[in-house]
C-alpha positions in Angstrom: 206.9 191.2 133.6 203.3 189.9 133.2 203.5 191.2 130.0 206.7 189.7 128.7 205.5 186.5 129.6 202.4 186.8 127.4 205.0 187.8 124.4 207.1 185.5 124.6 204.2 182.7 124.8 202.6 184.1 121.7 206.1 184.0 119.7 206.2 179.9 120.8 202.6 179.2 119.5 203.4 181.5 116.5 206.6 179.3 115.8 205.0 175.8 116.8 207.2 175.2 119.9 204.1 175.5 122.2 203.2 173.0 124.6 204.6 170.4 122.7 208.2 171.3 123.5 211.6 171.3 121.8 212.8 168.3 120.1 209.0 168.1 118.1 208.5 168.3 114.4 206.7 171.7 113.5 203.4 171.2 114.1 203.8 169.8 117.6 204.4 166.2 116.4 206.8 163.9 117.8 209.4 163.0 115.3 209.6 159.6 113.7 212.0 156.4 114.5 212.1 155.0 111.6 214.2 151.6 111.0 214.3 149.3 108.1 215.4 145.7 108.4 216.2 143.5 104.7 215.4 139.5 104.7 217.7 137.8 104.3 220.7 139.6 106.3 223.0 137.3 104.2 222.8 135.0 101.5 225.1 133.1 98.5 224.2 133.0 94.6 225.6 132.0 91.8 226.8 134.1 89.1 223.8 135.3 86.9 221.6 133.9 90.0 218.6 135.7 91.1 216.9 136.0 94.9 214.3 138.2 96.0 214.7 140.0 99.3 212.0 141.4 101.3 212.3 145.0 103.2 210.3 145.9 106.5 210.1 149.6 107.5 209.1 150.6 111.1 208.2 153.7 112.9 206.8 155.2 109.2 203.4 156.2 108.1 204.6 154.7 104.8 206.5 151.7 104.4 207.9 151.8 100.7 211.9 151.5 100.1 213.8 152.1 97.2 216.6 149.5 96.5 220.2 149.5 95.3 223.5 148.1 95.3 226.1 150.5 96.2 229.6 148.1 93.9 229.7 148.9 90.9 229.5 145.8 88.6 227.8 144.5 91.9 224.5 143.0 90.3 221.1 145.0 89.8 218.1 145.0 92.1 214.5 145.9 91.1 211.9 148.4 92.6 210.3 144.9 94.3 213.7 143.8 95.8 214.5 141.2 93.1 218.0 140.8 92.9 220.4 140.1 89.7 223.6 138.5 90.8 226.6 139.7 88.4 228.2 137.1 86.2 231.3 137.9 88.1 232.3 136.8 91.7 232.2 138.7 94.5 230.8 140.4 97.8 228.4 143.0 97.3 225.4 144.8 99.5 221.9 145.1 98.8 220.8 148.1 100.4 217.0 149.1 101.2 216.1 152.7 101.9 213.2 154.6 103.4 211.3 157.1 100.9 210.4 158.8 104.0 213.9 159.2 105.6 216.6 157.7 103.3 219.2 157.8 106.0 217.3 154.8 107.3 218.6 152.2 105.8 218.9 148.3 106.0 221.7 146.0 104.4 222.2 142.8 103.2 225.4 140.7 101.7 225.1 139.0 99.0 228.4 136.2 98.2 228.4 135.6 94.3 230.2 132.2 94.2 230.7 129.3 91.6 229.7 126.6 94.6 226.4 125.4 95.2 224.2 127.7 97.8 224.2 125.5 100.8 221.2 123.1 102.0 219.1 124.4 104.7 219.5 122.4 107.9 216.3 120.9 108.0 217.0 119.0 104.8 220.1 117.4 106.8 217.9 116.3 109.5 215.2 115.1 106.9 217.8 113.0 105.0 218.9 111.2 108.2 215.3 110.6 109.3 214.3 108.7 106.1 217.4 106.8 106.3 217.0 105.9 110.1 213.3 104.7 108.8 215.0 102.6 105.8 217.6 100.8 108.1 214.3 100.2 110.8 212.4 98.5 107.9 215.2 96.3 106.7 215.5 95.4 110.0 211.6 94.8 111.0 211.9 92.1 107.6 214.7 90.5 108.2 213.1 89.4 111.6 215.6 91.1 114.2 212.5 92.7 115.9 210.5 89.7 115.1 211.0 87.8 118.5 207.7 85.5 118.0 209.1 84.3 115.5 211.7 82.2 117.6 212.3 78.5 116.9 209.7 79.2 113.9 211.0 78.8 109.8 210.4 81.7 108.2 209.0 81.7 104.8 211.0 82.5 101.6 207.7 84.2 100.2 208.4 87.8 100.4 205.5 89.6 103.4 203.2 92.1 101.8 204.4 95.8 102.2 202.2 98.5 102.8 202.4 101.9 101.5 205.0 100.9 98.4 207.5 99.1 100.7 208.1 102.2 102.9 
């Protein structure tokens, strides 16, 4: 028995099982998890547009991808994820792949549409500030804030603006 035991330990370590256990890479490594994620998940262009999307690969000693889109007539893409919408309008994926596990793979959509991309939401809140600043300033000269200037005649000379009248 002693020395059926010792056999069968020396076939493991000959094989790379060993100590490390099943479910490891030869070698007694733990195999990798890798993931790859593509910014943006979504996005619109216009026909003949361009964007450039960014990959990120996890879990992987090396983090290159190699790009594509799957449709055919669906656009190109370049080795540095620079994307050539098609002239045509559509729905099509941009897909990123690991080199060191292809089957790990991230997607993105891209909507190839005649209309405008649309406006980050920031801009919308930007817009509204400056005109919320506009409508105070028209307000601080035509004296409604002005309440020491009660019983007083204003002058018709216009007041001296600072910063350009902002």
């Amino acid at each position: 028995m002693r020395f059926h035991a010792h056999a069968l330990a020396t076939l493991a370590l000959a094989t790379g099982v060993g100590a490390a256990g099943a479910g490891c890479a030869p070698g007694g490594q733990m195999p990798m998890s890798v993931s790859v994620a593509v910014t943006p998940h979504q996005i619109s262009v216009q026909p003949q547009g361009g964007f450039a999307f960014t990959a990120t690969v996890t879990g992987a000693p090396v983090t290159d991808v190699t790009w594509a889109v799957p449709e055919t007539g669906g656009g190109t893409i370049d080795a540095g994820g620079y994307y050539t919408a098609p002239s045509s309008a559509g729905s099509f994926h941009v897909v990123a792949a690991s080199v060191v596990d292809p089957s790990r793979r991230g997607t993105a959509v891209v909507s190839v549409s005649m209309a405008a991309p649309a406006a980050p939401a920031w801009i919308d809140k930007w817009l509204a500030a400056v005109h919320d600043l506009d409508q105070l300033g028209r307000e601080l000269d035509s004296g409604i804030y002005a309440g020491h200037h009660k019983g007083r005649r204003r002058s018709v000379r216009p007041r001296h603006r600072p910063f350009g009248g902002l």
